[in-house]
N, C-alpha and C positions, 0 to 999 in steps of 0.2 A: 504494500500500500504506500504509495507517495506520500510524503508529508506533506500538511497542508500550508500556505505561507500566506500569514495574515496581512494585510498593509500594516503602511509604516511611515508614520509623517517622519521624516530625517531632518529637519532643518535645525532643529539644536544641534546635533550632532557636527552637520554642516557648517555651521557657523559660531562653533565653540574652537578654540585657539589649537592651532595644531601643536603637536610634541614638542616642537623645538622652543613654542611658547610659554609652554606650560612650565608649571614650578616641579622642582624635585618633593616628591611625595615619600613619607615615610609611614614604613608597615611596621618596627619590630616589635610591636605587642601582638602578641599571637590572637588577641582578640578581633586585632584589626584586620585578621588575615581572612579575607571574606569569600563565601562561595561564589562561583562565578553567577549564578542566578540569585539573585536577593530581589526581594520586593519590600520596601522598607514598614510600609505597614502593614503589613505579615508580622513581622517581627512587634509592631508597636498594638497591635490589635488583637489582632486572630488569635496569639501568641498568650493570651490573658484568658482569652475564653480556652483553649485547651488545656490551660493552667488551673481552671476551674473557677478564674474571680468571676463568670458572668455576673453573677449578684454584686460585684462587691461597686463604691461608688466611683465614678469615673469623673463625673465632672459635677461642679456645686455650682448654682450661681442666684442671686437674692429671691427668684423664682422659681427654678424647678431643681432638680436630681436627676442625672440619667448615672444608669450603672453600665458596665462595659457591657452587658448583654443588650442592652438598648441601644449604645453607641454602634457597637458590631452591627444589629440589625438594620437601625437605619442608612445607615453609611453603605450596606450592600446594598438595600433600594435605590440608593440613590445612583449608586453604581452602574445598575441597571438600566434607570433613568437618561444615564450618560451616553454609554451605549447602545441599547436599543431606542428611547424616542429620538437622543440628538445627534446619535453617527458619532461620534467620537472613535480614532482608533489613537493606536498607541502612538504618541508622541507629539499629538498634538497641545498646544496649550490652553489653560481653562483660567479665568481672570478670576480672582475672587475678593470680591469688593463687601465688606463687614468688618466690624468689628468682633470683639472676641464675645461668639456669642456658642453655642453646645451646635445650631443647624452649621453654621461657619467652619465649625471643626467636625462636622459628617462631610460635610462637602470636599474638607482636605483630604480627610481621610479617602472619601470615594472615587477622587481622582486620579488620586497616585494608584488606587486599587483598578481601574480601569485603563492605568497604563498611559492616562495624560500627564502633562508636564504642570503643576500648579504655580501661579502669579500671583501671590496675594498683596493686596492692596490698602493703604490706609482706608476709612472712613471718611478721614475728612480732606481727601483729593479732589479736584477740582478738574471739568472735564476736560478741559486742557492737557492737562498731569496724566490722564486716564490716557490721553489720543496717545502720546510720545510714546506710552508704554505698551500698548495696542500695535502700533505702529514698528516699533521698535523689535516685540515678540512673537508678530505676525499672528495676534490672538484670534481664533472664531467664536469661542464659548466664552460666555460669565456665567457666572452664580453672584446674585445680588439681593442682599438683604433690600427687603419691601422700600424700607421707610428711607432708602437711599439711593431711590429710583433715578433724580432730577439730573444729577450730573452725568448718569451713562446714559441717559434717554439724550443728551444732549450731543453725545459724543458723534465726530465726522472723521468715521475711518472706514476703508473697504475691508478692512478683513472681519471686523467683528461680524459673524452672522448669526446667532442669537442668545439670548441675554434668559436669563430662568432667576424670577424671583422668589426667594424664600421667608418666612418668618423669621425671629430670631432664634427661639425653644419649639419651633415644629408645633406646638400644640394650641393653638390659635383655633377658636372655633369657625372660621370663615381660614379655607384650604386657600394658599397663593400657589403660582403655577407649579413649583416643584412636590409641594405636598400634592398638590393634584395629580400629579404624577405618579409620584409614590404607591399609591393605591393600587395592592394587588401586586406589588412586586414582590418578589421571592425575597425572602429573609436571610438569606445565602447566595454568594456569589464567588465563583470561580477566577481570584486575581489572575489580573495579566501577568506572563512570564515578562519578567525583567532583570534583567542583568548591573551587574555590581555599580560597572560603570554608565547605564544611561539614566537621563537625566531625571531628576525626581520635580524639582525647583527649577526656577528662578528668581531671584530678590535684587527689588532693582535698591539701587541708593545712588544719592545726588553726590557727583563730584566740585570740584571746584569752578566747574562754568556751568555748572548748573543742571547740566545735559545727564541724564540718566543713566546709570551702567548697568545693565542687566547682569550679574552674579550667576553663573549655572551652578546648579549643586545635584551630583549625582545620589544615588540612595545609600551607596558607601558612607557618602560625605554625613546625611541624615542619623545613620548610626554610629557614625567616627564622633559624632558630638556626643553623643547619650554616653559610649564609650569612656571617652578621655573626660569630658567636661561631669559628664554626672557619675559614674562609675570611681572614675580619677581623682575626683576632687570631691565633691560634695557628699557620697556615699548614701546616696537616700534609698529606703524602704516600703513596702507596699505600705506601710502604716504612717505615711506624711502626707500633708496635704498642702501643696504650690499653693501659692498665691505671686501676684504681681499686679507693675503696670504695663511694660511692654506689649504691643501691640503684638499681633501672631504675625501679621505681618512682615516685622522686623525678624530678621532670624535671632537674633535672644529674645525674643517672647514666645517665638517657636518652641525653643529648646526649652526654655525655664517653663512655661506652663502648658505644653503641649508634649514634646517627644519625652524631655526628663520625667516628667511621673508618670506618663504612659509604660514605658521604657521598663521599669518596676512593677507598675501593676497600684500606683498609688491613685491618691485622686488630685483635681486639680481646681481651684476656685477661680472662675473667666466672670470679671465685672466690666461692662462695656463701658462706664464712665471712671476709669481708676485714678479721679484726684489721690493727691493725698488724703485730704479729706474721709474719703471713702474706703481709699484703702486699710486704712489702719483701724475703721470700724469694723469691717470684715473679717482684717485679722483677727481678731476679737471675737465678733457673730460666730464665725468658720472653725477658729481655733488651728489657724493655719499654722506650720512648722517651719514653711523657707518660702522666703521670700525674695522676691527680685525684685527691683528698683533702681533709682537713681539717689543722689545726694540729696538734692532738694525734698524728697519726699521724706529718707529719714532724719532731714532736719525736722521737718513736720512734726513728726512722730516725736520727738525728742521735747517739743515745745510742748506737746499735749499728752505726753506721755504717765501724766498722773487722772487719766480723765478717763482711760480703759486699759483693759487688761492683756499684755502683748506676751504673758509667761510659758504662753505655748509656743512663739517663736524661735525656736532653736538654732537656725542659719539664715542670714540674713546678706545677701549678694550686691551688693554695690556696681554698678557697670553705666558709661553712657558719659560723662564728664567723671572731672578729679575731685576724688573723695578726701575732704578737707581735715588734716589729721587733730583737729579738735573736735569734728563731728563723729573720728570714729572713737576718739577716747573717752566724749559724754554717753556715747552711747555700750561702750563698755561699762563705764561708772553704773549707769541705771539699769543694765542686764544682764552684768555680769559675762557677756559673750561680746566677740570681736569680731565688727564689720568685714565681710569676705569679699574683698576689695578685686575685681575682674579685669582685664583688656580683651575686647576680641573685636572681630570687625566682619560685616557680613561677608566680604571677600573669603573670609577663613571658617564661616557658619556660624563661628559661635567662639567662644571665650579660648584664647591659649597664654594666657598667662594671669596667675592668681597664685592663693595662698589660704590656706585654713588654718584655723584652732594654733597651735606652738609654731607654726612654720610663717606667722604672720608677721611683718616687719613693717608697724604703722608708716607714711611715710613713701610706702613702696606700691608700686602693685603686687608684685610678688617673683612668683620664678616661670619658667616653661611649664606647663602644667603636663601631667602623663600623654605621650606620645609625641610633643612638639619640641624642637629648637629654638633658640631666638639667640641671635647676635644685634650691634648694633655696628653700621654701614660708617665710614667715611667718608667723605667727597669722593673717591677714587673707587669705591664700593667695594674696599676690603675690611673687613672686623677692626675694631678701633681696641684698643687698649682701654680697661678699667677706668669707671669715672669721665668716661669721657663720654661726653655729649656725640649724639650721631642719630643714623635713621635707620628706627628698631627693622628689624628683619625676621623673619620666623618662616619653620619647614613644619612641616607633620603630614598628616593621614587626610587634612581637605588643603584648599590650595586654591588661588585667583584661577576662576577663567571666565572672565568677560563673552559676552554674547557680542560677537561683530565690534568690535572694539578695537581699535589701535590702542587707548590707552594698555592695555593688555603688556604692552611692551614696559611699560612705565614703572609698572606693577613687580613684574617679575622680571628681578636683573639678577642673573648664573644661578638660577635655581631658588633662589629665598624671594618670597612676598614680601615688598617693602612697604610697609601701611602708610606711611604720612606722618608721623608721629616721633618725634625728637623724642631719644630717649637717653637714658647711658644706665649704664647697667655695673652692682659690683664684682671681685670677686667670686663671693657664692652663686650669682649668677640673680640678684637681685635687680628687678627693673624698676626704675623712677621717671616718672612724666614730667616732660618738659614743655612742650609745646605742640601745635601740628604745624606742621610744615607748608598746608597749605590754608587757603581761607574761608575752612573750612568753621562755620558758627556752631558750636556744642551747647544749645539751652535747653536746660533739664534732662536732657537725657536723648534731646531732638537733634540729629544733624542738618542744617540750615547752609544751604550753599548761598553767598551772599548776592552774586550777580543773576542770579534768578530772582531776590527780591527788587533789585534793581527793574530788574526786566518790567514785575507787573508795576514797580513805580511809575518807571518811563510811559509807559501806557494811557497816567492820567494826563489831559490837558494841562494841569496845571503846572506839573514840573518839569524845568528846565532841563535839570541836567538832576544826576544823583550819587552818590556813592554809599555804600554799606558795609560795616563794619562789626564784629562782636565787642561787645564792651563790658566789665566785670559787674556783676551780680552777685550779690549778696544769696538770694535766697534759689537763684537757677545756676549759677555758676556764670553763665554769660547772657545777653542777653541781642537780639538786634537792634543796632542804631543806624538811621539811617540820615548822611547828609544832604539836603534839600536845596538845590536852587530853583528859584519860583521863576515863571513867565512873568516880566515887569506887570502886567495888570492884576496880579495876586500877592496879595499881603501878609504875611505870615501873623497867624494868630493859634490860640487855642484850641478853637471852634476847625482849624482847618486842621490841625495836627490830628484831630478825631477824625475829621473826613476821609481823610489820606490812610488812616490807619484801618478803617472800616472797608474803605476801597481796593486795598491791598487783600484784608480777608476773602473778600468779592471774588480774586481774581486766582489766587493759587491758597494752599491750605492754609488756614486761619492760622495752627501754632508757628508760623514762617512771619507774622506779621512785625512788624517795625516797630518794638517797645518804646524808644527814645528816634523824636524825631527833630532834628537840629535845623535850623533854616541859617544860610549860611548866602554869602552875597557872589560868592566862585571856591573851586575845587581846588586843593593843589594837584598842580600839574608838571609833568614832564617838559622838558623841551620838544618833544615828540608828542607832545599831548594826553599821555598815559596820565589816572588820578594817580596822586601819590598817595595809598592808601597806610604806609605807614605813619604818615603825617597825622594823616587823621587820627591813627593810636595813640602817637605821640600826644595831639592835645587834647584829645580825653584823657589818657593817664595823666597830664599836669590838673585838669579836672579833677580828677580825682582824688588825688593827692590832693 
């Protein structure tokens, strides 16, 4: 009997970096030595229910409980749904536009089980943001949460061909298309064969012009995190329950309340509005054990720390901006436990370098964490000598590969990923944050590329000309400032500083918006005409000071 050969959309494949571009990958933990066929949620799923947790709970959220046998079932509907109403074969890609809600994580789930490539998406992207990425991934499919129709119903691109909206908990008594669908599907389904190396992901993130870099991440890569990152370092149990604010989106929201307690068989708490605010009454409500966040929120939590009860929190992850070494030492004083201070970057999936419990060195980020490298580069891009300032580099088991991208080359010089990020590193091989290298805005935990705020500035009537710049914050670590030259018939006031800034939400995602906005009468400039945007640092830092 001939074998039968499925289609096969290729174009990630096609347009993922060839060998010679790619970074040097490291396997020596035998864990990471993977079969040639893996399907990554097989392993994060399937893998629980023949474990026997069906009953046990999967996901909590201020409304409902699904336990893995509900997650398992609907996630094969949906699967179903995938391919037999919408065509979907393996490798095509599927947009996924929500927040972290339990239908948002069946849908991840179903895709990758049906052998598509998944794109997820912030919430609060704008349809602009949506087309680049559309455009860029050559997407036909979404799945879109209902109540966040407006911005992909707006979207002008040729490939998207049709969009399937969901609730958020599925159990809405008025069915949206996807539940409509659902109905009658099989409770089981038969994953696509796939292989170690094709693609699971993609996650895009903003560079320093603004312009988007699609991230491929193979399904190795997906369980190279849960491996090194939650095996490695954290050591959690079917008996923890995640929490965060990271979007799933971002691949550390992924990993921290997505693949990491799945990965174990734990549960995991998804609140779609994760102020601080909220998060830390959750902790509380949930009785959450690890948490992931940014600096700003466990300053939060630190300020209100005598108003609920956080005694269930036992690991506590820091990532996103620099963890302020009085933030982490109040918050030792009041819990006796030490902030687990992280680096990672989506190019890498997830976290490679940190530190836990005795191995912690306030101050630092930490070390290589299990399965990675890290050096730090010289101008000449050879390892620099102790204490010395340079640009951090790191090898391991995931690794940069840009979709269609030249920067691809930028990224990956003689094998090591160069992130952006000045660091210098000691002796024991301890790393400390210096700066980034490029202009690149870090508030609260947001990567804010500056010349895309620029971008929807320029847009308005009103302003001349613009420049934009991160500037220090107190309570996010940095924050956007944006400077202002007006068209002579506008007058800078208050009342416009609010327009500008409303308008700006208007145009690309609200947390990108312009905190401080300076009106100023000309830019410094180049002799060539370039802004000189260290100028601008410069006098805000005397501002500041």
């Amino acid at each position: 009997m001939s074998k039968i050969n499925h289609p096969t959309d290729e174009f990630v494949k096609l347009n993922q970096p060839c060998d010679s571009e790619q970074p040097e990958y490291l396997f020596e933990n035998d864990a990471l030595k993977f079969a040639e066929n893996l399907n990554c949620v097989a392993e994060l799923i399937d893998k629980n229910i023949n474990a026997g947790r069906g009953e046990k709970t999967a996901i909590i959220t201020p409304e409902v409980q699904w336990s893995y046998q509900k997650l398992y079932e609907i996630s094969n509907q949906i699967a179903h749904v995938i391919k037999d109403e919408m065509g979907l074969i393996k490798g095509n890609r599927v947009l996924l536009r929500s927040a972290n809600t339990p239908m948002a994580v069946a849908c991840w789930i179903a895709i990758i089980k049906a052998g598509g490539v998944v794109v997820s998406t912030m919430a609060l992207l704008r349809a602009p943001e949506l087309n680049t990425i559309i455009n860029k991934a050559e997407i036909s499919f979404a799945f879109c949460d209902e109540r966040l129709k407006e911005e992909i119903e707006i979207t002008d691109t040729v490939f998207l061909k049709q969009v399937c909206y969901f609730n958020a908990t599925g159990e809405n008594s008025t069915y949206s298309d996807l539940e409509s669908l659902m109905q009658g599907k099989p409770t089981v389904f038969s994953n696509v064969v796939t292989k170690q190396d094709d693609p699971a992901l993609i996650a895009f993130t903003s560079g320093t012009t603004g312009e988007p870099k699609g991230t491929i991440h193979f399904h190795r890569d997906v369980m190279a995190m849960c491996i090194c990152a939650a095996d490695g370092l954290l050591k959690p149990t079917e008996d923890d329950i995640f929490i965060g604010s990271p979007p799933m989106a971002f691949t550390f929201g992924l990993g921290m309340l997505i693949t990491f307690p799945f990965h174990v068989g734990a549960a995991t708490v998804l609140l779609e509005k994760p102020n601080p605010s909220n998060l830390i009454a959750a902790i509380d409500k949930f009785k959450a054990t690890i948490c992931a966040t940014a600096p700003t929120a466990y300053k939060f939590m630190l300020k209100n720390y005598d108003d609920y009860d956080l005694s269930s929190l036992k690991k506590a992850v820091s990532s996103g901006e620099h963890l302020p070494v009085a933030v982490f030492n109040e918050w030792e004083v009041k819990t006796g436990r030490k902030i687990i201070n992280a680096l990672g970057s989506t190019e890498m999936t997830h976290m490679f370098i940190s530190a836990i419990d005795h191995d912690i060195r306030p101050g630092t980020i930490g070390k290589a964490i299990n399965g990675y490298e890290v050096c730090v580069l010289g101008p000449d891009n050879v390892p620099v000598e102790a204490e010395t300032v340079g640009r951090l580099a790191v090898k391991g088991p995931t690794g940069c590969k840009y979709l269609a991208d030249k920067r691809q080359q930028k990224y990956v010089i003689n094998g090591w990923n160069v992130t952006g990020d000045m660091c210098s590193m000691d002796i024991d091989g301890y790393v400390s944050f210096e700066s980034r290298s490029d202009d690149m805005i870090i508030s609260a935990g947001y990567n804010i590329a500056g010349p895309e705020v620029e971008d929807a500035l320029y847009s308005n009537n009103k302003v001349s000309e613009c420049a934009v710049i991160g500037v220090p914050n107190e309570e996010r670590g940095s924050v956007v400032k944006a400077y202002i030259v007006l068209h002579k018939e506008n007058a800078p006031s208050d009342e416009l500083v609010l327009e500008l800034q409303n308008y700006t939400k208007q145009v690309i995602a609200p947390y990108k918006y312009p905190r401080e906005i300076e009106f100023v009468d000309a830019l410094p400039k180049t002799h060539t005409g370039k802004v000189k945007r260290n100028k601008l640092k410069e006098l805000n830092q005397q501002n500041w000071n």
